[in-house]
Every structure is written in C-alpha cells, then in structure tokens.
C-alpha positions in Angstrom: -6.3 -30.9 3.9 -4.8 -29.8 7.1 -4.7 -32.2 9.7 -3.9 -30.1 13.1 -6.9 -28.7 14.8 -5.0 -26.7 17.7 -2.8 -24.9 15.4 -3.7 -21.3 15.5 -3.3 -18.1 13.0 -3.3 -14.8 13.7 -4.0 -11.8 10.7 -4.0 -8.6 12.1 -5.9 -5.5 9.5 -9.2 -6.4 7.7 -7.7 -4.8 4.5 -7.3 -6.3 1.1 -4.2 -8.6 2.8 -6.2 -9.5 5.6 -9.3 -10.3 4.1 -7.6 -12.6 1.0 -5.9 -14.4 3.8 -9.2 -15.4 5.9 -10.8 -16.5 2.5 -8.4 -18.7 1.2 -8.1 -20.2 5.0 -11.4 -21.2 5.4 -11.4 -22.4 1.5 -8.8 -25.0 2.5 -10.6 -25.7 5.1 -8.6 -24.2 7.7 -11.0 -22.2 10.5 -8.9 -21.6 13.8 -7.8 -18.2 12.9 -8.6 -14.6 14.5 -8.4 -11.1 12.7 -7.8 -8.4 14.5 -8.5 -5.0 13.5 -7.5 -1.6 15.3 -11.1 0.2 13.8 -14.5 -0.9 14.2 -15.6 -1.9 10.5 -13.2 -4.0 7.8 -11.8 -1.8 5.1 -8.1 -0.9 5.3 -6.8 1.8 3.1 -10.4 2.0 1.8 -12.0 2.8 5.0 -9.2 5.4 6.5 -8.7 7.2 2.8 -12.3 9.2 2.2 -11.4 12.3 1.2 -13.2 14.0 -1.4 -12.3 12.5 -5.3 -10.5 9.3 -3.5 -10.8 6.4 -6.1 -8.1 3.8 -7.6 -5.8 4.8 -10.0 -6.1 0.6 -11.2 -8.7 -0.1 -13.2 -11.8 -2.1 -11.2 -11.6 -5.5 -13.2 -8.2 -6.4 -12.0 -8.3 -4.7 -8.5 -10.3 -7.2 -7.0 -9.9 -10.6 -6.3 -9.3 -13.1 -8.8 -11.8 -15.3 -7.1 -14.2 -12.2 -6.3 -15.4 -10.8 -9.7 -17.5 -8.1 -9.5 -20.3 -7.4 -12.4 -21.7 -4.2 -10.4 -18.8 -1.6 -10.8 -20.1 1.5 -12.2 -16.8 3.1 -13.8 -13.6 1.3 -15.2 -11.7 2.9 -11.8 -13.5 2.4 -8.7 -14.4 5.8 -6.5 -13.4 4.5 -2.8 -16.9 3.8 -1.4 -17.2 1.1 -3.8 -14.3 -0.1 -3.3 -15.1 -0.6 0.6 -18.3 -1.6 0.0 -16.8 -4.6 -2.0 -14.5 -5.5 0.6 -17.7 -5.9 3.0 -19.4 -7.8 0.9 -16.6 -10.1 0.7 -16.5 -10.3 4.1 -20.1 -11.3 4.2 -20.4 -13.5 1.6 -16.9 -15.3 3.5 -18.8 -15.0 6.6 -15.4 -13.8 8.0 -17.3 -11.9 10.5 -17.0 -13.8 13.3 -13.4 -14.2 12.8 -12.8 -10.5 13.6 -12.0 -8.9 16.8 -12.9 -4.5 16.2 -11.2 -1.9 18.5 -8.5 -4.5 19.2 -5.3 -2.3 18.2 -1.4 -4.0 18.3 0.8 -2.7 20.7 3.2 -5.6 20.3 4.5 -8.9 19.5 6.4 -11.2 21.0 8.1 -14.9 19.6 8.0 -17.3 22.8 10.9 -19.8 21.7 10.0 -22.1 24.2 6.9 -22.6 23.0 7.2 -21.9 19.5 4.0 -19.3 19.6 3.5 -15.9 18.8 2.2 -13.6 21.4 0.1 -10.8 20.6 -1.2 -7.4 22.9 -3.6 -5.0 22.4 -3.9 -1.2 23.5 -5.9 -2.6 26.6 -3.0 -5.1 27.6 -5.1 -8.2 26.4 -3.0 -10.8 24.8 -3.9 -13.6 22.0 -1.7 -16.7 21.3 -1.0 -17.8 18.0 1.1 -20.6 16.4 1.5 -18.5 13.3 1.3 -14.1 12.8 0.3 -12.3 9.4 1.1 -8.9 9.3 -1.9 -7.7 7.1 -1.8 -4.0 8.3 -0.2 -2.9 4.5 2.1 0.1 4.1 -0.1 2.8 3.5 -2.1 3.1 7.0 0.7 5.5 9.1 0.5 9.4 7.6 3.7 10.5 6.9 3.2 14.1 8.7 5.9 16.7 7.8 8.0 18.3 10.9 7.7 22.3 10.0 8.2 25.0 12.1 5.4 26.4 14.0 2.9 24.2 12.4 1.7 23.5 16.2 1.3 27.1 16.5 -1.2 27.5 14.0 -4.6 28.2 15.4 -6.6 27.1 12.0 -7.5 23.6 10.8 -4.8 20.9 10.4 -5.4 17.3 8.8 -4.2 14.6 6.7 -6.0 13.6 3.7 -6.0 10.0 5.5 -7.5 11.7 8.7 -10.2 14.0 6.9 -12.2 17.0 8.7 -15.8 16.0 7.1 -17.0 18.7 9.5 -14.3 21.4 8.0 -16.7 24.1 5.8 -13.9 25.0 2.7 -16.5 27.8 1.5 -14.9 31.9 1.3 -11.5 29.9 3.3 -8.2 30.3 2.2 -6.4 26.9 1.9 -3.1 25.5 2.2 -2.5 22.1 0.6 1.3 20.3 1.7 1.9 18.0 -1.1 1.5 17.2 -4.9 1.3 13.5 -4.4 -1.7 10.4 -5.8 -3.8 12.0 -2.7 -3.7 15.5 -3.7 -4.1 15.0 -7.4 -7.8 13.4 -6.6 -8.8 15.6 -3.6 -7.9 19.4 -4.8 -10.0 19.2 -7.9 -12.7 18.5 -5.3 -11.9 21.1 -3.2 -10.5 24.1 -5.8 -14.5 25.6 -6.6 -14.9 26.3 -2.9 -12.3 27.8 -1.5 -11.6 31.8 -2.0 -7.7 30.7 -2.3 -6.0 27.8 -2.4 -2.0 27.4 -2.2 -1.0 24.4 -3.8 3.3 23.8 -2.0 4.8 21.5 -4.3 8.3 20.1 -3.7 8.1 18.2 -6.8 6.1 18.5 -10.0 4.6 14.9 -10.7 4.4 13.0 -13.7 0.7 12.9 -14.3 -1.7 11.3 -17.4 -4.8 11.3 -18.6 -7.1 8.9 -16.9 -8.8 6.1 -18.9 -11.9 6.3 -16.8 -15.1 5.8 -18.1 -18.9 4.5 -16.4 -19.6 0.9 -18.1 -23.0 1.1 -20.1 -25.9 -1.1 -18.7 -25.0 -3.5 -21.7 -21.4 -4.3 -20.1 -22.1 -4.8 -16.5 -25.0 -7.2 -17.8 -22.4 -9.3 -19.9 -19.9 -9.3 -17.2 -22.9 -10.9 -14.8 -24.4 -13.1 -17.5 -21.0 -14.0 -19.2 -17.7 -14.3 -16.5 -15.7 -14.7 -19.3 -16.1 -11.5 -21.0 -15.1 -10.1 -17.8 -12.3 -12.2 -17.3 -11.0 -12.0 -20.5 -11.3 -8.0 -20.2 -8.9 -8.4 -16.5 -6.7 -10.5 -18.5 -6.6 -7.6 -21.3 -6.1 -4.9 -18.2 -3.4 -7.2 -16.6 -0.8 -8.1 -19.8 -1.0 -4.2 -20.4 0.2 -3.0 -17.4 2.5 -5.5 -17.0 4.5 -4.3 -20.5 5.5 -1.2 -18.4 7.8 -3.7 -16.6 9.8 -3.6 -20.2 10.3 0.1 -19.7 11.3 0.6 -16.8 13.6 -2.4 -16.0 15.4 -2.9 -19.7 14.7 0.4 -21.9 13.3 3.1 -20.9 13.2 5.0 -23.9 9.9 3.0 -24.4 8.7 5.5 -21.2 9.3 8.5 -23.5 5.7 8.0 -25.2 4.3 8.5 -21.3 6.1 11.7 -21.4 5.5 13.1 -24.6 1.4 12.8 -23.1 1.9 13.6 -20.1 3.7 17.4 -21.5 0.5 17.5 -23.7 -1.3 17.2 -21.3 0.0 19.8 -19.6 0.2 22.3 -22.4 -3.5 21.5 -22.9 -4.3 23.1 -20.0 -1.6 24.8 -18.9 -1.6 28.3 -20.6 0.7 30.4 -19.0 4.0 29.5 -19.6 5.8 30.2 -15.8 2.6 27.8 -14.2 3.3 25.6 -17.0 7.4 25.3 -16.2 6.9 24.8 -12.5 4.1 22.1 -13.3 6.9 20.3 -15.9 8.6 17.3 -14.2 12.5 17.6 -14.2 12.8 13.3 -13.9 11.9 10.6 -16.0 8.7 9.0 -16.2 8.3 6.0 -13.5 11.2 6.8 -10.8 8.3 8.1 -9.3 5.0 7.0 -9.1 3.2 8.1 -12.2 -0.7 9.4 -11.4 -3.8 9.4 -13.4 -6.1 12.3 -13.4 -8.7 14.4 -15.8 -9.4 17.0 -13.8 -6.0 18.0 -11.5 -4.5 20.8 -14.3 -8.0 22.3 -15.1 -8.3 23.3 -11.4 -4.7 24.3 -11.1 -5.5 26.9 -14.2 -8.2 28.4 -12.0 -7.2 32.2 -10.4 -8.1 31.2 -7.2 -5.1 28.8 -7.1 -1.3 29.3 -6.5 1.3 26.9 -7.9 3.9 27.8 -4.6 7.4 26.2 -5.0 9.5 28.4 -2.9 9.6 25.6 -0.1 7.7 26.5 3.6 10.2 28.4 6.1 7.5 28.4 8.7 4.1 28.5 10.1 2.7 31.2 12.1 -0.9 31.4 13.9 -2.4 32.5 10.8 -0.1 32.3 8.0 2.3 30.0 6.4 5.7 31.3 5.1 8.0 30.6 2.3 11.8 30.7 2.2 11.5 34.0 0.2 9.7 35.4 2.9 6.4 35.8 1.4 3.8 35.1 4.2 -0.1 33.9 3.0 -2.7 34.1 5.4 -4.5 30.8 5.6 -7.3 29.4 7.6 -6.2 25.4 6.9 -3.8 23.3 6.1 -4.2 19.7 4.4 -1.4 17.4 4.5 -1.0 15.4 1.1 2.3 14.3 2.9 1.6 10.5 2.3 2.6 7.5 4.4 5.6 5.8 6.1 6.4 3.2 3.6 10.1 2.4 3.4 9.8 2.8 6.9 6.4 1.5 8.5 8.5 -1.0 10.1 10.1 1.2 12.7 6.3 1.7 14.4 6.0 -2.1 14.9 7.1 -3.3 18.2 7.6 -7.1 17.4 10.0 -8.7 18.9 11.8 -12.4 17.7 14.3 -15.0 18.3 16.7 -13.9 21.5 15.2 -10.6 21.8 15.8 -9.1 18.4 13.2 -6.1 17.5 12.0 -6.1 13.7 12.4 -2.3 13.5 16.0 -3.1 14.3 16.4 -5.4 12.3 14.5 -3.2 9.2 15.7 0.2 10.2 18.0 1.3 7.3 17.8 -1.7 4.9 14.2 -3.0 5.5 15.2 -7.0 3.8 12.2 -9.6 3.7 12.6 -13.3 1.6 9.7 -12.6 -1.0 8.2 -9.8 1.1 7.3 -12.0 3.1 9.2 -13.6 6.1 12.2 -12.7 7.7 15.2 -14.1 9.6 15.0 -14.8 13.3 11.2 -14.1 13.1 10.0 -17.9 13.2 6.6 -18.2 12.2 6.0 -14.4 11.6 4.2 -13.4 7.9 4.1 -10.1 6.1 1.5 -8.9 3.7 3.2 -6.6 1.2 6.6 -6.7 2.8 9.9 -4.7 1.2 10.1 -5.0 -2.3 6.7 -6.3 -3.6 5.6 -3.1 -4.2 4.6 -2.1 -8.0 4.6 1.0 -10.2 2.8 -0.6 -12.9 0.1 -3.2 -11.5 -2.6 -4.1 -9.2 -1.3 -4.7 -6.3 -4.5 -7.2 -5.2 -2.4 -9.5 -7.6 0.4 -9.8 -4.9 -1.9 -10.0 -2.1 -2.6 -12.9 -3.7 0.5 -14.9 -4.2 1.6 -13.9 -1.3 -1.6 -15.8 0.0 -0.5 -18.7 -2.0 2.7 -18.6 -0.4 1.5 -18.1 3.2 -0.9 -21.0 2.7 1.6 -23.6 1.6 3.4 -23.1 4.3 0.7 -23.1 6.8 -0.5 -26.4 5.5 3.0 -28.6 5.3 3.3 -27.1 9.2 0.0 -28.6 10.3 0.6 -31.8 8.0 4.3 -32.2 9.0 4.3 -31.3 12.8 6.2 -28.4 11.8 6.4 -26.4 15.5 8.6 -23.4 13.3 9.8 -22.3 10.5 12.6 -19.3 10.5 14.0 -17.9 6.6 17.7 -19.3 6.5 19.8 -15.9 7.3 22.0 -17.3 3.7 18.7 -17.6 1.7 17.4 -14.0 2.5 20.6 -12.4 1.9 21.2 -13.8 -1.6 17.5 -12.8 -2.4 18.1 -9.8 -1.9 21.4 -9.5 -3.3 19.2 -10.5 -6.4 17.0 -8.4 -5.9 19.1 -5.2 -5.4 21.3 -6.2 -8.9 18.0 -6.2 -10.6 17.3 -2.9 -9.9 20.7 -1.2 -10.9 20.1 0.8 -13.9 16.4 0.6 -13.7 13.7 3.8 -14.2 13.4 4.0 -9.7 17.2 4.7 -9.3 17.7 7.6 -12.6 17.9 10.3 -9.9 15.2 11.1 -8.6 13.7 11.1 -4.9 11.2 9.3 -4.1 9.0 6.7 -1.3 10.4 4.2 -3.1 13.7 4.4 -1.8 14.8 4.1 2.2 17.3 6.1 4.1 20.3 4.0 3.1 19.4 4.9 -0.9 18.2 1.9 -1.9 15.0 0.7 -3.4 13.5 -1.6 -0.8 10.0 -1.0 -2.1 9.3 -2.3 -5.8 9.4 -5.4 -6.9 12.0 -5.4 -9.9 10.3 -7.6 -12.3 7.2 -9.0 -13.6 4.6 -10.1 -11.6 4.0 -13.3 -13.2 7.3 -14.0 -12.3 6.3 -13.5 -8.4 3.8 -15.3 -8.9 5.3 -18.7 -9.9 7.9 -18.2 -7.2 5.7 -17.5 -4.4 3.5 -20.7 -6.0 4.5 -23.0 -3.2 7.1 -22.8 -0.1 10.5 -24.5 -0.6 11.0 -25.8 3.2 14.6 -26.4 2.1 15.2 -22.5 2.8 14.0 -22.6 6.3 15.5 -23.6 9.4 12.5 -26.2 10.6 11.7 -27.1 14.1 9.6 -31.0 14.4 7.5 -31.3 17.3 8.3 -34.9 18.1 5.6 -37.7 17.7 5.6 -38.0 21.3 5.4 -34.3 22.0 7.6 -34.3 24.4 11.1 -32.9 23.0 11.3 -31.0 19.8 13.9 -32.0 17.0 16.1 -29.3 14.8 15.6 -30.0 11.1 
C-alpha cells in the first residue's frame, strides 16, 4: 500500500492507456491522480475514429481488459460504438469520473528540477502540478494529412476519416478517396453503393484477408456471463494464436507464405479482371506492413462505379484532382485515409525535461524509449505505448496493460521510498535499444518495404520485436537499479543523489 498522500499523478487522454491507468491506481489504493482530456467525453481512438464500417481488426475477447470481461459483445470483432461504449462503462463502473478534467487540452510540459514536479498547461494557460506525468494520448490521435498541390484550392469537401463529415450527403457525388490503409478498407465498402464514382488512389496495394468475424449466438454470450471461464479460456485461445505470428515474422518467414497464398485467393475470388487484379496484388511480403482484415473491401472495389487509380496525384484543382499522367477527374470530395503520425507523434509534444532539453528533440529522428516507456533526462515522465511496443500481431490492450504494471511499481516504491525522481540511466536505454534494434535485423518489418512502422532515419522504432509474454514479464516490476534516483531526505530539507 502506498504510504504518501501528497504525491500527485497526472494521465493525460481518457483512452484505453488512460483509462487502465486510473483503474489500477485506485485498485492499489492510490486516489490523488487527475486525467485530463482535450474532448468532452472519454473514448480515445474510439471516440475520434467513427466513420462508417469502423470496428477492430482484434477479435473482442482479448481487446478488452483482462480485468474487464465483457459477456455482451455482439460479434467476435467489435464495430467502434461498442467499443466506446465499453470504455464508458469502465469508466463508470471505476467511478473515474470525477478524476477527469474535459476541454482541458496540453499545450505543454515542463520538469521543475528544483522541485522535482512536473508542470502541466492547457490551451487556456491553466497549469496542474504533478509529482509524476503519463503520457496516455496513444499514437494514433494526430491525422497524418498529405501535403499535395492545390488541395487548398479545392472548393468541394475535404476530411480525414478521423475527422468525419457526418453532414457530407455521398448520394449521385463523385468521390476521391487518398489512401488504401486499415481505415479505408472498413469505410469505402460503406460508402461505394452511394456514390455515382468513386476513385480509390492507392500508393500501395495492401496485404488484406478474410475476416473471421462472426455475431456470437444467444447461447455464447449467456455462457460467457454465467461461466467466466469459457470466456477466459476462449481469450486465452485468441491470445496464443496471434502470438505464433511472432514465429513468422521474427525467425522464418516462410511460415507467412500460407497468409499469402489466402490473401491472392482472396483476391482472385473477387477480383475478375486481370489488370484490377495486378494493381490490387501486393509486390512485399506479408507483415512488413500491417496486414488488414476485411469481407467486404474487394467486392466493392469490383463494382463499375469504382476506379482502382495508381498513377500517383500531380495536383488538385477547384474541381478535379490530377494524376501524373495527366488524366484530370472531376470530384466533388476528397477523404483522407492518410493515417496518423506515429513514428513521429513526438515532434507535436512540447515537453520539456532536465536542463531545458525538448522531448521532440530528443525523439526527432530516432524516437528511443526504455520499454516504451520512460526516457532519459525526463525524470518522472511515463509514456503509454511509447517507441517500439507497437504489434503487428496482437491486441494491443495487452501492453496497455504491462505497461500499467510497470508504471505502478514504480509509482509505489517512490511513495514508499521517498523517492522525489527517478530519470532512465542514459547507459541502460541505450543498450535496450541496441537490443532492440539487433532483434529486428532480418525480421518480416525491414524485407523492403515502406511502411509507418519505420521513422525517417530507416529504422523500426515502432514494433515491439518479440513476444508479448516476453514484455510482459519484463515490464512485471521496475528494477530501480537502472534509474538515476533522487531521496527526499527524512527531514525534508535537502535532497540526496542515489
């Protein structure tokens, strides 16, 4: 149990992250913490993402918490509104509610060294001080939105699948979609039947399967309320399986070939005509990108009101887009399935650590975290779903939750040992990482092709290159031994170096 009443947390985002984090606080008992939350409801990914089709692409039983079970989903993968109302009732059922500050948006972060406290502005200059910050915003919240010429000339709709025009009437329009991408694949099914024409750009044709989805009968959502276990054991099942993949594409990945020998059939299944069907065929292997689920995604791509267009965009006009053959189509919107800054969300943080140094700096071309999770000369400072704990293969509510673990320990020894700071040894992170980077030599991300997973120096700063079980029993409990601590004396009135 901690001891320290006047030690303070800070989470910022009331996604998945933030959400785990509050729980497992006020489970150990642990209640002076405030979340803060640039929107005015809880949510995350799950709130901003509500374009038409949106849904998970991992399966319901494991994407949820381990501690949350949830008898009432109504289809092996969850559509988003489910997912969000989950998350609600999480919050609820926590009563995390009045731990959350709405319409209270970071504009920065600053480490007092002096004081050994974390201080913390909003977009109307209002500050909150915090012994300890946990960076709970995620990757995917900032759309990646493409630089093209003369897109800010065009006079007709323009918006993000993240940012979606509810209000935008698709019916006798003619469509431009930017983007083949896990957004795109869910949403232009949706859209396809509307429009008069839709003009699909794609850069690069995906990798994508057949979707195992499925509604569960009345007769399994009663066993998974009346018997846990069944729906335990049926995560478990979920959880081993995905996490094979890891043997594929670290070790061998002629194991991946099976992925592609269904993914081509699915293809040809649908896929009559055979010039739609070459530009439709991916040119890398299966897994350097992310691979993406759908039933529905080539059945409205073999529709004649859709155009396969791989010449690449030269330019927009008022009206029209143009390719680099100098074709021009007149369009009346354009949808961005661009994506989000990942490899790079770190350069729209302005945080700010020991002697002045800026964590966008400090990540620019190499983002480097110890475990995802905390990073030199950033004392005190936590980050949800940091560089390289991202998966191609698993649910990442999984490492949400050992990072929780690992957050937690700490938290607790600093309140129990008058720990005033911890700071990741500069030595420590840099071996991890060297680790980390010799892992992922010869491994499925780095056979060629280009993808979010890697940043601008090459590297793959995203995944993490291993099992997750593994993560999990590393992240277990904090080794204070690879941190540079700072005592607050028993007196209080001089600090010791550790």
């Amino acid at each position: 149990m901690a001891t320290n009443k006047d030690f303070s947390i800070l989470i910022t985002g009331t996604g998945f992250s933030g959400i785990c984090v509050g729980i497992q606080l006020k489970k150990a008992g642990i209640h002076n913490f405030t979340i803060v939350e640039k929107a005015n409801e809880v949510g995350g990914t799950w709130r901003d993402n509500t374009y038409p089709g949106a849904a998970c692409d991992v399966k319901s039983n494991l994407y949820s918490y381990s501690f949350e079970p949830n008898p009432n989903w109504t289809r092996a993968y969850s559509p988003q509104a489910e997912i969000l109302a989950y998350i609600k009732h999480c919050v609820k059922k926590y009563d995390l509610g009045k731990h959350i500050l709405f319409d209270w948006e970071v504009k920065a972060a600053k480490y007092d060294e002096k004081k050994a406290m974390w201080e913390v502005t909003n977009q109307r200059n209002e500050t909150i001080k915090a012994n300890v910050a946990i960076v709970g915003n995620g990757p995917l919240h900032i759309p990646s939105l493409p630089d093209i010429q003369g897109i800010q000339d065009f006079k007709g709709a323009v918006f993000h699948s993240a940012q979606w025009n509810h209000d935008f009437n698709f019916n006798d329009k003619n469509v431009c979609v930017i983007g083949t991408g896990a957004s795109a694949i869910q949403f232009v099914p949706e859209i396809q039947p509307k429009v008069k024409k839709l003009f699909l750009m794609q850069r690069t044709a995906p990798w994508v399967l057949p979707k195992p989805d499925g509604e569960f009968t009345p007769t399994e959502s009663a066993l998974f309320e009346k018997i846990p276990l069944i729906q335990k054991l049926n995560r478990d099942f979920i959880y081993y399986l995905n996490e094979a993949q890891v043997v594929g594409m670290m070790y061998n990945d002629n194991i991946l070939k099976l992925g592609e020998v269904i993914g081509k059939r699915h293809i040809n299944k649908y896929i009559k005509d055979p010039e739609l069907r070459r530009k439709l065929t991916p040119t890398f292997k299966l897994g350097c990108k992310r691979v993406l689920l759908s039933n529905n995604y080539y059945q409205a791509l073999a529709q004649p009101n859709l155009e396969v267009v791989t010449d690449g965009i030269q330019k927009f006009t008022k009206d029209s887009v143009v390719t680099n053959d100098g074709k021009s189509r007149k369009i009346d919107a354009v949808i961005l399935g661009t994506g989000f800054h990942v490899a790079d969300s770190f350069q729209y943080y302005n945080v700010q650590g020991k002697n002045g140094v800026q964590l966008k700096d400090v990540l620019h071309d190499a983002p480097e975290a110890y475990y995802g999770t905390s990073v030199h000369q950033f004392p005190n400072l936590f980050i949800m779903l940091g560089p390289n704990t991202g998966l191609g293969h698993n649910s990442m509510i999984y490492m949400i939750e050992s990072q929780t673990n690992y957050i937690l320990d700490a938290v607790q020894k600093m309140m129990q040992q008058n720990i005033k700071s911890i700071d990741v040894k500069k030595e420590v992170q840099t071996k991890f990482n060297e680790e980390i980077q010799q892992k992922l030599e010869g491994t499925i991300w780095l056979s060629g092709c280009k993808s979010w997973y890697l940043s601008a120096d090459g590297k793959n700063h995203t995944v993490w290159p291993g099992f997750t079980l593994e993560f999990r029993n590393r992240t277990k409990n904090i080794n204070l031994n690879d941190y540079n601590l700072e005592k607050i004396s028993v007196k209080k009135e001089e600090a010791e170096l550790v």
